[in-house]
DSSP file (Angstrom, degrees, kcal/mol; ACC not computed):
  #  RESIDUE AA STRUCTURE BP1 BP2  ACC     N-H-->O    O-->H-N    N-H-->O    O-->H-N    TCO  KAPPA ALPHA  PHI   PSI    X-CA   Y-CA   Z-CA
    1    1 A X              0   0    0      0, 0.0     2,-0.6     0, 0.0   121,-0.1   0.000 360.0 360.0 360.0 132.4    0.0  112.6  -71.8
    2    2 A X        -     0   0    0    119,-0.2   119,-2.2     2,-0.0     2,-0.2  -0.748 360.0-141.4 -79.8 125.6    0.7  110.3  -69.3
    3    3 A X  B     -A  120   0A   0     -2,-0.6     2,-0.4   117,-0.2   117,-0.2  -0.517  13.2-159.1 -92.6 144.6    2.3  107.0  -70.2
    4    4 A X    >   -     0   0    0    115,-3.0     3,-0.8    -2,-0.2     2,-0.4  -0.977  13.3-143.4-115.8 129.9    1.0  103.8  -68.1
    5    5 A X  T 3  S-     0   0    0     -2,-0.4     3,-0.2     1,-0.3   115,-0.0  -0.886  84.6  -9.8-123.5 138.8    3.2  101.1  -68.2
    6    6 A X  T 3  S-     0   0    0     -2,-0.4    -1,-0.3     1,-0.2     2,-0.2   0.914  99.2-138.3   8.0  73.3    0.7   97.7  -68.3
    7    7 A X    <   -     0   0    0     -3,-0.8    -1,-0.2     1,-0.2   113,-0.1  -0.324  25.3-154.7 -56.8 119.5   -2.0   99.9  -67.7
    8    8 A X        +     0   0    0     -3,-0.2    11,-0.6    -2,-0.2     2,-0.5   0.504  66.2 101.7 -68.1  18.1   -4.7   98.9  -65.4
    9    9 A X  B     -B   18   0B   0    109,-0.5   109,-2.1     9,-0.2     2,-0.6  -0.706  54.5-157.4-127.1 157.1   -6.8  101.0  -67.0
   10   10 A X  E     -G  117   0C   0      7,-3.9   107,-0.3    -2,-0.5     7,-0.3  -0.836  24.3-121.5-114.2 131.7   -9.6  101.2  -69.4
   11   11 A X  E     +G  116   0C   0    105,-1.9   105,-1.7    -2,-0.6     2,-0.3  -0.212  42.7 169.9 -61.4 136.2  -11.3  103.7  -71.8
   12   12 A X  B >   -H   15   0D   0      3,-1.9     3,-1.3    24,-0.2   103,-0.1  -0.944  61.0 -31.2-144.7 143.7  -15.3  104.1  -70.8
   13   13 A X  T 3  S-     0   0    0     -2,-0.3    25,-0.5     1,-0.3   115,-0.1   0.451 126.1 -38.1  47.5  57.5  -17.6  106.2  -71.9
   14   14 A X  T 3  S+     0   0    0      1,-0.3   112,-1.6   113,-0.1    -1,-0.3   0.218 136.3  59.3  97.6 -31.7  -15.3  109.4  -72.7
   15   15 A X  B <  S-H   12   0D   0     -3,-1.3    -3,-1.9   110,-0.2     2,-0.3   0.182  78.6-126.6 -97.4-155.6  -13.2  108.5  -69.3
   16   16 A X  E     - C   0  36B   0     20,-1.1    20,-2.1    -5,-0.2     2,-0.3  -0.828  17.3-159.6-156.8-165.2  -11.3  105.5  -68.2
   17   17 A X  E     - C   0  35B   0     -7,-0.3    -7,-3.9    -2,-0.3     2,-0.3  -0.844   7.0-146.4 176.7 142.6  -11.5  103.5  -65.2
   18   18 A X  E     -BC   9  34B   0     16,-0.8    16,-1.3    -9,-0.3    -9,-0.2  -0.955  22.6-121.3-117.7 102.2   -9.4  101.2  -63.4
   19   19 A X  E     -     0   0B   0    -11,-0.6    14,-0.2    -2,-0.3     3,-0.1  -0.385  22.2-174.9 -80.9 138.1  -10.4   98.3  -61.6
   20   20 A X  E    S-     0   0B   0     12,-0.4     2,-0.2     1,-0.2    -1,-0.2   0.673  78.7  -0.4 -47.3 -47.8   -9.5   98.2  -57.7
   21   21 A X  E    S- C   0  32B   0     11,-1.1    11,-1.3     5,-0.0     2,-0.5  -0.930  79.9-143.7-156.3 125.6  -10.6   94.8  -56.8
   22   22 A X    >   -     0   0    0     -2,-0.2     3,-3.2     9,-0.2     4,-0.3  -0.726  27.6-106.6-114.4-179.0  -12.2   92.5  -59.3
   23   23 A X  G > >S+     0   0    0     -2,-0.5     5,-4.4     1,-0.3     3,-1.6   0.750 114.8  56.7 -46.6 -48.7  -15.0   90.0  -59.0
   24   24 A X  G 3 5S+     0   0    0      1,-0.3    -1,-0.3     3,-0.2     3,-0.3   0.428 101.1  63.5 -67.3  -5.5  -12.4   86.6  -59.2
   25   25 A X  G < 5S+     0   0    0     -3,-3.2    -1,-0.3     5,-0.2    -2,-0.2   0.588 108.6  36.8-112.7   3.6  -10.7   88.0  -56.3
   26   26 A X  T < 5S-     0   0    0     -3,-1.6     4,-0.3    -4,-0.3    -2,-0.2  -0.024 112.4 -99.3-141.9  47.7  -13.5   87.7  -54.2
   27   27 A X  T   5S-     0   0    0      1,-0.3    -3,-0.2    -3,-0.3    -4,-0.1   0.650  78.4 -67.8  76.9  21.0  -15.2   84.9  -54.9
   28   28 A X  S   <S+     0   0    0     -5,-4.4    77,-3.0     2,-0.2    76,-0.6   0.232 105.6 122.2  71.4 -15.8  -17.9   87.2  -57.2
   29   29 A X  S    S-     0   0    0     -6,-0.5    75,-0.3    75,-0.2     2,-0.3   0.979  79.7  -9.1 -49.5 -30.5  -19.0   88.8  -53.8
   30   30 A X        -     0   0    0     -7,-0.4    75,-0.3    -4,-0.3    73,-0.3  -0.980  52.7-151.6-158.8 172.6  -18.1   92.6  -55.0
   31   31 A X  E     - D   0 102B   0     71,-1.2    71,-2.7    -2,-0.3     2,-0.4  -0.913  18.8-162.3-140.8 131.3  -16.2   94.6  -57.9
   32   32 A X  E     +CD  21 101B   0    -11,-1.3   -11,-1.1    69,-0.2     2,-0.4  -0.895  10.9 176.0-115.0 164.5  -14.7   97.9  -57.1
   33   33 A X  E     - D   0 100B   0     67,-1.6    67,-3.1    -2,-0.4     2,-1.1  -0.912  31.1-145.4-170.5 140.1  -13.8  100.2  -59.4
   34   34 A X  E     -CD  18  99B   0    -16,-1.3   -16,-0.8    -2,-0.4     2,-0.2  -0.655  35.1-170.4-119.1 103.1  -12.4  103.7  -59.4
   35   35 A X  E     -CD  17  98B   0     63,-1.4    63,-4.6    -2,-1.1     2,-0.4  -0.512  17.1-156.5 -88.9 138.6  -14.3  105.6  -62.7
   36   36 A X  E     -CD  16  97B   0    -20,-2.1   -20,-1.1    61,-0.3     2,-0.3  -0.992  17.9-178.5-128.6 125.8  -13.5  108.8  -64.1
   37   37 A X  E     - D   0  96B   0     59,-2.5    59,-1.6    -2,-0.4     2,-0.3  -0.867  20.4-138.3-126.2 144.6  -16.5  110.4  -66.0
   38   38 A X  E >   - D   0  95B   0    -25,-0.5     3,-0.9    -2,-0.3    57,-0.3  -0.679  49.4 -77.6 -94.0 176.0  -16.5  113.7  -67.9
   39   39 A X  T 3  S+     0   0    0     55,-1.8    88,-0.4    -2,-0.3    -1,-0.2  -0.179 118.3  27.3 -42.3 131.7  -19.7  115.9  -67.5
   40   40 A X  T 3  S+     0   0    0      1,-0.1    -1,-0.2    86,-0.1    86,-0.0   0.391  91.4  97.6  88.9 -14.5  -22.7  114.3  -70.0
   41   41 A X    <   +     0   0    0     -3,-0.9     2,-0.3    86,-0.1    -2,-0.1   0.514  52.3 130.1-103.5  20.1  -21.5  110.9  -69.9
   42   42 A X        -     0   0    0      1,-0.1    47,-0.1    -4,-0.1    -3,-0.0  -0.276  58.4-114.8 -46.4  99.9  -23.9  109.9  -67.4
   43   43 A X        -     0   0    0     -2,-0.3    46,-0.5     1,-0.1     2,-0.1   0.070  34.9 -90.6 -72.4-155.5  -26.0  106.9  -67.8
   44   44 A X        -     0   0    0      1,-0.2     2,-0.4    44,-0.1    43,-0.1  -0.385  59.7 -77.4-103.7 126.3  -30.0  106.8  -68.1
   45   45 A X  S    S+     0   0    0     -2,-0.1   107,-2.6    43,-0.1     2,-0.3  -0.397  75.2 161.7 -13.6  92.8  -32.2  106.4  -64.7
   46   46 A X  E     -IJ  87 151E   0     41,-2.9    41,-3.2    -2,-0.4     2,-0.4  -0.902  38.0-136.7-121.4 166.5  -32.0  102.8  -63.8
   47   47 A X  E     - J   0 150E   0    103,-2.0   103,-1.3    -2,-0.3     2,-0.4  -0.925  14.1-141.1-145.7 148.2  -32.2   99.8  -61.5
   48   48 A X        -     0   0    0     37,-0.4   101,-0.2    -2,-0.4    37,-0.1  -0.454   7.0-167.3 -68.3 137.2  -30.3   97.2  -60.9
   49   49 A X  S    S+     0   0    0     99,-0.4    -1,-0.2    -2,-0.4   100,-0.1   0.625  89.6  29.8 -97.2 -12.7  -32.2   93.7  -60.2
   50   50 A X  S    S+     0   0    0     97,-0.2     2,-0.2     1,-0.1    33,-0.1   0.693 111.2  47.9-129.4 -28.3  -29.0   92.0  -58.8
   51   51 A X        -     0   0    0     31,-0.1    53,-0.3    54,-0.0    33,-0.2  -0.711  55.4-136.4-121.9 168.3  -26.7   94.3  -57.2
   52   52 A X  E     -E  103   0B   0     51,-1.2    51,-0.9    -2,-0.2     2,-0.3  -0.489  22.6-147.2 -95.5 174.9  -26.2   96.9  -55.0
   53   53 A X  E     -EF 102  81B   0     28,-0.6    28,-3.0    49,-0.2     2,-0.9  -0.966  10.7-170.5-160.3 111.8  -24.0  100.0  -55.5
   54   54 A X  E     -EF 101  80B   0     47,-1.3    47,-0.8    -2,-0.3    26,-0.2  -0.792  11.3-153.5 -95.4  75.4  -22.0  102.0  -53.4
   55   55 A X  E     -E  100   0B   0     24,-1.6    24,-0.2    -2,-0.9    45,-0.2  -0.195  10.7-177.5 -41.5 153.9  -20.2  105.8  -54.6
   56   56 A X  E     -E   99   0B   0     43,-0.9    43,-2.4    22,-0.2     2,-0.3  -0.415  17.4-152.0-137.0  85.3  -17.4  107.1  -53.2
   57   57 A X  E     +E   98   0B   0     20,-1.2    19,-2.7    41,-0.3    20,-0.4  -0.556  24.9 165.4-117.6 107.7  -16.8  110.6  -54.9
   58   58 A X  E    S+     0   0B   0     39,-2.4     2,-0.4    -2,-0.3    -1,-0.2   0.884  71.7  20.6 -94.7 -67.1  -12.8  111.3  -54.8
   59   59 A X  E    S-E   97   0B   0     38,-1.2    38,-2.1    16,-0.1     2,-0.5  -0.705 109.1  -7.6-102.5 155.1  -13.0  114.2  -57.3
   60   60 A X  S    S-     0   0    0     -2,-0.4    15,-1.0    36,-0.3     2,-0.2  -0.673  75.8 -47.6 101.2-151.5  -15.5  116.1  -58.4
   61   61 A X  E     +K   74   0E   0     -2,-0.5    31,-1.1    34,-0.2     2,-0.4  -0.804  36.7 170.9-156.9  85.8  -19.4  116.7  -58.1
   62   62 A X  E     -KL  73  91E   0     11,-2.0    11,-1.7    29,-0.2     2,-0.5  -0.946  26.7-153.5-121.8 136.4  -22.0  114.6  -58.4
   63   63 A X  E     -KL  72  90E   0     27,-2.6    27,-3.0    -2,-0.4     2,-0.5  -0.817  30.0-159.0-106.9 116.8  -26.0  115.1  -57.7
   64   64 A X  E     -KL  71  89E   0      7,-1.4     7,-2.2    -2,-0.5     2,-0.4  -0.758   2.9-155.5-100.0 118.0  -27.2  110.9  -56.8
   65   65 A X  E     -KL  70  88E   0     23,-1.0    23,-1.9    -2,-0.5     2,-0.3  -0.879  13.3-177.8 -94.2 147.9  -31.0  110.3  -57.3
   66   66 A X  E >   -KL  69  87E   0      3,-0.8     3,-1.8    -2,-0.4    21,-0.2  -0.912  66.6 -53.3-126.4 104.7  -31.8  107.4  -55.0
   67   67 A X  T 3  S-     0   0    0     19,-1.7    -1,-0.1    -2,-0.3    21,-0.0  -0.171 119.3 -20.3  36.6-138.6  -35.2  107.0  -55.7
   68   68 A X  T 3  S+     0   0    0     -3,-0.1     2,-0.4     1,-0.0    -1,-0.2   0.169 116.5 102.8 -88.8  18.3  -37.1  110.2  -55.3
   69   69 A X  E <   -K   66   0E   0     -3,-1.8    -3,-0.8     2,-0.1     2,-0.5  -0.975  57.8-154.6-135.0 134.5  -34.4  111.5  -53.2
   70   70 A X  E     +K   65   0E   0     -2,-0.4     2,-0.5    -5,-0.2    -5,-0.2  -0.746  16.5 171.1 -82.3  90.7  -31.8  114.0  -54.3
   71   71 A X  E     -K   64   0E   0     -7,-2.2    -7,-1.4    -2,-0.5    -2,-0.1  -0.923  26.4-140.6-127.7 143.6  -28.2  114.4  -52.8
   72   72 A X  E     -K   63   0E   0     -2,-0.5     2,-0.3    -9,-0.2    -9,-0.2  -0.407  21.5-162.8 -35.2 125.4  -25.0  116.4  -53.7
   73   73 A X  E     -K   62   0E   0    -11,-1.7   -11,-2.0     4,-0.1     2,-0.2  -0.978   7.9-175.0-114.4 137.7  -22.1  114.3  -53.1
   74   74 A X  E >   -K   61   0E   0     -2,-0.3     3,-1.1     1,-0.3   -17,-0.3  -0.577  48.5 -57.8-116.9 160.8  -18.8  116.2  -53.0
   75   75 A X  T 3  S+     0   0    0    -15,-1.0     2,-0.8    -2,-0.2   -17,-0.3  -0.205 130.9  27.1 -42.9 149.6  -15.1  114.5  -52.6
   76   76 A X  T 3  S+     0   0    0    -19,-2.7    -1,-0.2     1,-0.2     2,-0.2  -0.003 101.4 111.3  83.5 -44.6  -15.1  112.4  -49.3
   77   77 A X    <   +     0   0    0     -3,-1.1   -20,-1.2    -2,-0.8     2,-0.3  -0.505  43.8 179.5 -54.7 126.5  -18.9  111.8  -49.6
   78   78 A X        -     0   0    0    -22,-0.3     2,-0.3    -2,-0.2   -22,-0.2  -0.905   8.3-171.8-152.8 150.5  -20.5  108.4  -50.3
   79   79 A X        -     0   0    0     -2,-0.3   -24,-1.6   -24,-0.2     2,-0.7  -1.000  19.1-127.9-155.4 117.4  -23.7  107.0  -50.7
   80   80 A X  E     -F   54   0B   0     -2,-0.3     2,-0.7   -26,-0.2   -26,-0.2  -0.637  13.3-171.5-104.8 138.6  -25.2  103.7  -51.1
   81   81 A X  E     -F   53   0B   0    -28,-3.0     2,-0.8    -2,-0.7   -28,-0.6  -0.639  18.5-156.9-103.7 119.6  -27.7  102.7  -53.9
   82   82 A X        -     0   0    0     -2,-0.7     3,-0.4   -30,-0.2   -30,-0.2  -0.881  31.3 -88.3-121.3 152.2  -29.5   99.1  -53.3
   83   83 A X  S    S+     0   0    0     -2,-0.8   -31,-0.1     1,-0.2   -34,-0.1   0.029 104.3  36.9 -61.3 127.0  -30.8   97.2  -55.8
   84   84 A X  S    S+     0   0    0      1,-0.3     2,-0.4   -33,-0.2    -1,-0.2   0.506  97.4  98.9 113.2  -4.2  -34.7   97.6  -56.9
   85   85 A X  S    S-     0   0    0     -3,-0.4     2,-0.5   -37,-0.1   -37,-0.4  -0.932  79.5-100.0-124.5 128.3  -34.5  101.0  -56.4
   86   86 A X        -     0   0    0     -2,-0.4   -19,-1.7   -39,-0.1   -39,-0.2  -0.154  37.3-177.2 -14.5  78.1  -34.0  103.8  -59.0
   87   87 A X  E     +IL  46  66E   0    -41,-3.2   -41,-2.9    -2,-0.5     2,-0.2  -0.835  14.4 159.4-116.1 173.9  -30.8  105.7  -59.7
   88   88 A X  E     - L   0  65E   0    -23,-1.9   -23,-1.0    -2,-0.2     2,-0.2  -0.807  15.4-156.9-146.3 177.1  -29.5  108.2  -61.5
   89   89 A X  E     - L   0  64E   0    -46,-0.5     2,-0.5    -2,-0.2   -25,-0.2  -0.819   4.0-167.5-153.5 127.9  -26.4  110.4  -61.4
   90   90 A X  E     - L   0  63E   0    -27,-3.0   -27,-2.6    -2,-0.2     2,-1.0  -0.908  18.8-137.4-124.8 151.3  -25.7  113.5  -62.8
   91   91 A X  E     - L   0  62E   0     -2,-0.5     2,-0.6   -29,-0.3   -29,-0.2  -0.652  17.1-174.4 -99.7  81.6  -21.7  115.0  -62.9
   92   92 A X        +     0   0    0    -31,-1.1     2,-0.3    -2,-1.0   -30,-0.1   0.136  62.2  72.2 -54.2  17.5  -21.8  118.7  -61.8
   93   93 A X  S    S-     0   0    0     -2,-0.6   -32,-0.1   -32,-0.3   -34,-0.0  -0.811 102.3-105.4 111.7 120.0  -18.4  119.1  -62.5
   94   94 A X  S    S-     0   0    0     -2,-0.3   -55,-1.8   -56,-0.1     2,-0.3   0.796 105.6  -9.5 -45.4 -19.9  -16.5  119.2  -65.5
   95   95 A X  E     -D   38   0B   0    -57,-0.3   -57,-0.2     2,-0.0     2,-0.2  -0.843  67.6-156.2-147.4 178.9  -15.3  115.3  -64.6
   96   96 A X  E     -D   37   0B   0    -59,-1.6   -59,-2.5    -2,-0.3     2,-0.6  -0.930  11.5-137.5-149.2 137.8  -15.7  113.5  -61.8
   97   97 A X  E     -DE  36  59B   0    -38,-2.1   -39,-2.4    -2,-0.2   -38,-1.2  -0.931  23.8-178.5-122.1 122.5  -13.8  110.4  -60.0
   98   98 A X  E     -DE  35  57B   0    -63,-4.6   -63,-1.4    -2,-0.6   -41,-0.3  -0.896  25.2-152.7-101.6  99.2  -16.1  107.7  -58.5
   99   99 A X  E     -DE  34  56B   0    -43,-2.4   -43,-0.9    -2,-0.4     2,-0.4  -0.561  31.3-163.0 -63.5 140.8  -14.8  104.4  -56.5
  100  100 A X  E     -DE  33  55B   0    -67,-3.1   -67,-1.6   -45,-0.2     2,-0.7  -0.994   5.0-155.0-123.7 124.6  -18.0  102.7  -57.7
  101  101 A X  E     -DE  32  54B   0    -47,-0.8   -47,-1.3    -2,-0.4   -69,-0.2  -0.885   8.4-162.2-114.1 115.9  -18.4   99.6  -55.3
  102  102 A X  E     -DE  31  53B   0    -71,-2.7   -71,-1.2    -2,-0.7     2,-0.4  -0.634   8.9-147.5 -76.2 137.7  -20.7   96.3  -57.1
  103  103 A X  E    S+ E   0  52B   0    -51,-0.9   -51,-1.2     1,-0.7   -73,-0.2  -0.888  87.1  23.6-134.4 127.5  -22.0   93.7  -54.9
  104  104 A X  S >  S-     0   0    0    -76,-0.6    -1,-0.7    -2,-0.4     3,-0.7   0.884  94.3-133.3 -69.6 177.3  -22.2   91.1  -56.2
  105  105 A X  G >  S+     0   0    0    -77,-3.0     3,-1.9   -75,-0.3     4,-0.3   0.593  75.7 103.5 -74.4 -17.3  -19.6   91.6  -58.7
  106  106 A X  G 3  S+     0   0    0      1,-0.2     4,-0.6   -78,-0.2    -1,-0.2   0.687  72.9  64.0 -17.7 -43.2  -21.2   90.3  -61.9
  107  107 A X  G X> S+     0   0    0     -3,-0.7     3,-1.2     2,-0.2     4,-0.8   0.863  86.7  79.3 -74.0 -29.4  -22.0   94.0  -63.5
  108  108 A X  T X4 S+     0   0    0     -3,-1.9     3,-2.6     1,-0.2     2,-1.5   0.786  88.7  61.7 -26.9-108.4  -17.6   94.2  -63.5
  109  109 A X  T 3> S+     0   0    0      1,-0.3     4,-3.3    -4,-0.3     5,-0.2   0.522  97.0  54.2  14.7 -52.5  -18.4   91.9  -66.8
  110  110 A X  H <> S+     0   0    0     -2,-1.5     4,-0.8    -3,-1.2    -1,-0.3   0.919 109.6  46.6 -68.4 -34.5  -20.3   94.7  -68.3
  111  111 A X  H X< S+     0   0    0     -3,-2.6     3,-1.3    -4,-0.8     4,-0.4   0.946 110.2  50.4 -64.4 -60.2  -17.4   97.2  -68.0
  112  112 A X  H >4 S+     0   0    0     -4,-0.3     3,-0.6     1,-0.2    -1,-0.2   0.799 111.1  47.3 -57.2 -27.2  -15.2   95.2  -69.1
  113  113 A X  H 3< S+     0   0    0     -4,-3.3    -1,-0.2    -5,-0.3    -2,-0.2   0.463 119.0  41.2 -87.6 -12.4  -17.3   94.3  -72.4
  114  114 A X  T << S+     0   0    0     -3,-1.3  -101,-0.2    -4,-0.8     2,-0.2   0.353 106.0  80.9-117.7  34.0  -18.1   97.8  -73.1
  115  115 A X    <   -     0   0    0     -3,-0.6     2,-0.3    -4,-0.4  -103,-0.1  -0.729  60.2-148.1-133.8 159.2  -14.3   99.4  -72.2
  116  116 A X  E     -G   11   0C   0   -105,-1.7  -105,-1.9    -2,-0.2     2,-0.6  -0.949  31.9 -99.1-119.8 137.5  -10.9   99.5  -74.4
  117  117 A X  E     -G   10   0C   0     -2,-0.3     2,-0.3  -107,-0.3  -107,-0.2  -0.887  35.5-124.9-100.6 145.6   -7.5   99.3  -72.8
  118  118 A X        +     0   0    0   -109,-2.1  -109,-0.5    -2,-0.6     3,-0.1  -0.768  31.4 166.6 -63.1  81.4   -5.3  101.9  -72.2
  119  119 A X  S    S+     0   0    0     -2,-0.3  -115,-3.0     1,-0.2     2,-0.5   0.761  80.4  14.6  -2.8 -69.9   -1.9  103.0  -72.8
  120  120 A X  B    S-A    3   0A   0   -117,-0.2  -117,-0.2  -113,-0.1    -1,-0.2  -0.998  82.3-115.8-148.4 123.6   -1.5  106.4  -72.0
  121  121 A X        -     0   0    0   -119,-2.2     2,-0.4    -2,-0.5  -119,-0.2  -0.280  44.2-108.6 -47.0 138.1   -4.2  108.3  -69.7
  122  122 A X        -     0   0    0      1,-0.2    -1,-0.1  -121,-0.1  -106,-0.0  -0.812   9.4-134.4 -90.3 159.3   -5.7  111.0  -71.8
  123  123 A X  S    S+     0   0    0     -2,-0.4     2,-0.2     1,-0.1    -1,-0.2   0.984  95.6  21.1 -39.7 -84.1   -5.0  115.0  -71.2
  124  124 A X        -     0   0    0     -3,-0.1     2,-0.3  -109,-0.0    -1,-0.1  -0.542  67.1-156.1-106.9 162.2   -8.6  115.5  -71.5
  125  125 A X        +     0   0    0     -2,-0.2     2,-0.3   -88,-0.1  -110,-0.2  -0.908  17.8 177.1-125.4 160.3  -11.6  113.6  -71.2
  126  126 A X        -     0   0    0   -112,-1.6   -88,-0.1    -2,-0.3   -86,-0.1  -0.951  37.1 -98.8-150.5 149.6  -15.2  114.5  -73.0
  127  127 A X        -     0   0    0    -88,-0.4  -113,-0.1    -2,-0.3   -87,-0.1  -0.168  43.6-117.7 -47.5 120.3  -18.5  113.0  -73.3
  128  128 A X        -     0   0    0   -115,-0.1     2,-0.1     1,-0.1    -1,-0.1  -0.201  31.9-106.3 -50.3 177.5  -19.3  110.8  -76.7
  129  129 A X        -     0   0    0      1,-0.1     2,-0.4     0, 0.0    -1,-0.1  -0.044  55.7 -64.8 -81.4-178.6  -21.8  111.7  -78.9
  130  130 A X        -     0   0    0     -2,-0.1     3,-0.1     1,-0.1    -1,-0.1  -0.782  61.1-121.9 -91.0 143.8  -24.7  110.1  -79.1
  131  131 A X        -     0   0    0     -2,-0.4     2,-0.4     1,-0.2    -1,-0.1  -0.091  42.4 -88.9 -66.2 174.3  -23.9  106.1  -80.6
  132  132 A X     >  -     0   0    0      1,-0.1     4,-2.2    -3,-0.0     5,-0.4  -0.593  44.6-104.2 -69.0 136.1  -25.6  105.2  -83.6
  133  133 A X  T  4 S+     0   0    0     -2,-0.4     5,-0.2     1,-0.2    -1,-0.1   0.788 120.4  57.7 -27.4 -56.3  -29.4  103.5  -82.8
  134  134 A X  T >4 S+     0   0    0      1,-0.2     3,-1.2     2,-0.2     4,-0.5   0.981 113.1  42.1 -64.5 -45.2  -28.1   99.8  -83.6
  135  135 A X  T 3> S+     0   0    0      1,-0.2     4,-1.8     2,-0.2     3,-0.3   0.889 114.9  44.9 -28.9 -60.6  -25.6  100.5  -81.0
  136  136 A X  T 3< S+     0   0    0     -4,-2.2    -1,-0.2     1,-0.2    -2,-0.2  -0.038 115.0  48.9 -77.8  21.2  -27.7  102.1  -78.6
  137  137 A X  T <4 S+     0   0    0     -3,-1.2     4,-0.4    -5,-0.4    -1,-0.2   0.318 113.8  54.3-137.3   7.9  -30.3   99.4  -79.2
  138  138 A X  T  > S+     0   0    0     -4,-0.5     4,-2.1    -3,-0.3     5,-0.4   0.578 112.0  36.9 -59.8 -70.7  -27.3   96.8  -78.7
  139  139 A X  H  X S+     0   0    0     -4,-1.8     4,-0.9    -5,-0.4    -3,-0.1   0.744 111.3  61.9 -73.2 -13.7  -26.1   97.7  -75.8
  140  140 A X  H  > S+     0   0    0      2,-0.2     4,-2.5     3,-0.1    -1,-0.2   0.935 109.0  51.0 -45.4 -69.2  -29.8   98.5  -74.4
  141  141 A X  H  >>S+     0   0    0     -4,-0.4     5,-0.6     1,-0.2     4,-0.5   0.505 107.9  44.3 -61.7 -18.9  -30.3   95.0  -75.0
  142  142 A X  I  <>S+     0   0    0     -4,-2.1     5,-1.6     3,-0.2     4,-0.3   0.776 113.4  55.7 -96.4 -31.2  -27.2   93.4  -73.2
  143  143 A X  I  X>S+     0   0    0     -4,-0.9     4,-1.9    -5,-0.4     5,-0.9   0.996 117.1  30.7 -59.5 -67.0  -27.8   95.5  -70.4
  144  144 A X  I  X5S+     0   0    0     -4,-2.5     4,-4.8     3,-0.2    -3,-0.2   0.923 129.8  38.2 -44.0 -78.9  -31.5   94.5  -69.9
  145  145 A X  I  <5S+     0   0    0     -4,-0.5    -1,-0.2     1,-0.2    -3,-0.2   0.912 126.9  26.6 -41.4 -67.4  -31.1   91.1  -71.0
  146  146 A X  I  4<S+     0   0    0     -5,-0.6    -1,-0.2    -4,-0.3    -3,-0.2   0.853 132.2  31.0 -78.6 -25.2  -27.6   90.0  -69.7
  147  147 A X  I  <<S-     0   0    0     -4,-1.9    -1,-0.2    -5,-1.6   -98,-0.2   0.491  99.4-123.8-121.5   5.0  -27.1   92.0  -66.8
  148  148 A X     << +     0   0    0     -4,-4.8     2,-0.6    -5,-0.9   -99,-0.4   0.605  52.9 149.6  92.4  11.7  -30.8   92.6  -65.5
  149  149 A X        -     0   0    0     -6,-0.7     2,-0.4  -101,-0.2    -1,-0.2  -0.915  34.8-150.9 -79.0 106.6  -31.0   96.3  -65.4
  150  150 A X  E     -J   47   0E   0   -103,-1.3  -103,-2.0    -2,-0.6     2,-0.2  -0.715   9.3-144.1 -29.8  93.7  -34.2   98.0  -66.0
  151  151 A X  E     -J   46   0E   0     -2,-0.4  -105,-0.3  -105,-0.2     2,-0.2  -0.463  23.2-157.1 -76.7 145.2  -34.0  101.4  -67.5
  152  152 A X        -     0   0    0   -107,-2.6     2,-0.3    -2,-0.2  -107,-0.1  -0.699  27.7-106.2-120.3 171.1  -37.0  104.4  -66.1
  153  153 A X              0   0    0     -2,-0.2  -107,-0.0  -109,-0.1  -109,-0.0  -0.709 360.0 360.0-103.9 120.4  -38.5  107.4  -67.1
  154  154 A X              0   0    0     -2,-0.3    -1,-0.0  -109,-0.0   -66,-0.0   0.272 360.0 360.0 -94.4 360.0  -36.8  110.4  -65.0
């Protein structure tokens, strides 16, 4: 294991993540954030009502629905997702590492409220289970509600 000493980084969904640039350092205007996701931990078809979204895929494999349109992004590869429109993502790859860039920066909040910090990187990374229903009907409900995301039907 690798030890981090005041680690910027946080445990997320199976991964970690580290923020790059957060929201207070630019006036709320953007959030970056450089995510490491294992295979499965992928969220749900959504859209954002307030922000836009950017990828940057440093490692890995990931296939970005944009609306009805599909593309493999590979390391080097980036793509932008704007707000009001559909996405999805799926991790071909056993992991993947995303810079995920937020405009405006508000949705940082949400990361931060659903993330633990981090010590020591782990070895390996793996998809949760699935949470128990009052969880997933918690956190369904701050998403919608507090941060204005709309979940779809893929």
């Amino acid at each position: 294991m690798q030890t981090v000493e005041t680690s910027p980084f946080r445990s997320y969904q199976g991964g970690y993540f580290k923020t790059l640039i957060a929201p207070e350092q630019t006036n709320n205007a953007l959030a970056l954030l450089e995510i490491t996701l294992p295979k499965g931990a992928e969220p749900p078809p959504h859209i954002h009502n307030n922000e836009d979204e950017a990828f940057y895929i440093v490692d890995g494999e990931i296939s970005l629905r944009i609306a009805d349109k599909v593309t493999v992004l590979k390391p080097g590869d980036a793509m932008f997702a704007p707000r009001k429109v559909p996405h999805s993502f799926e991790i071909l790859t056993e992991r993947a590492t995303i810079m995920n860039l937020i405009t405006p920066g508000t949705l940082w909040n949400f990361f931060m409220e659903f993330s633990q910090p981090l010590s020591v990187l782990p070895e390996k990374i793996q998809a949760p289970g699935p949470p128990p229903i009052e969880i997933l009907q918690a956190l369904q409900s701050v998403m919608v509600n507090k941060y204005q995301l709309d979940f779809v039907n893929s």
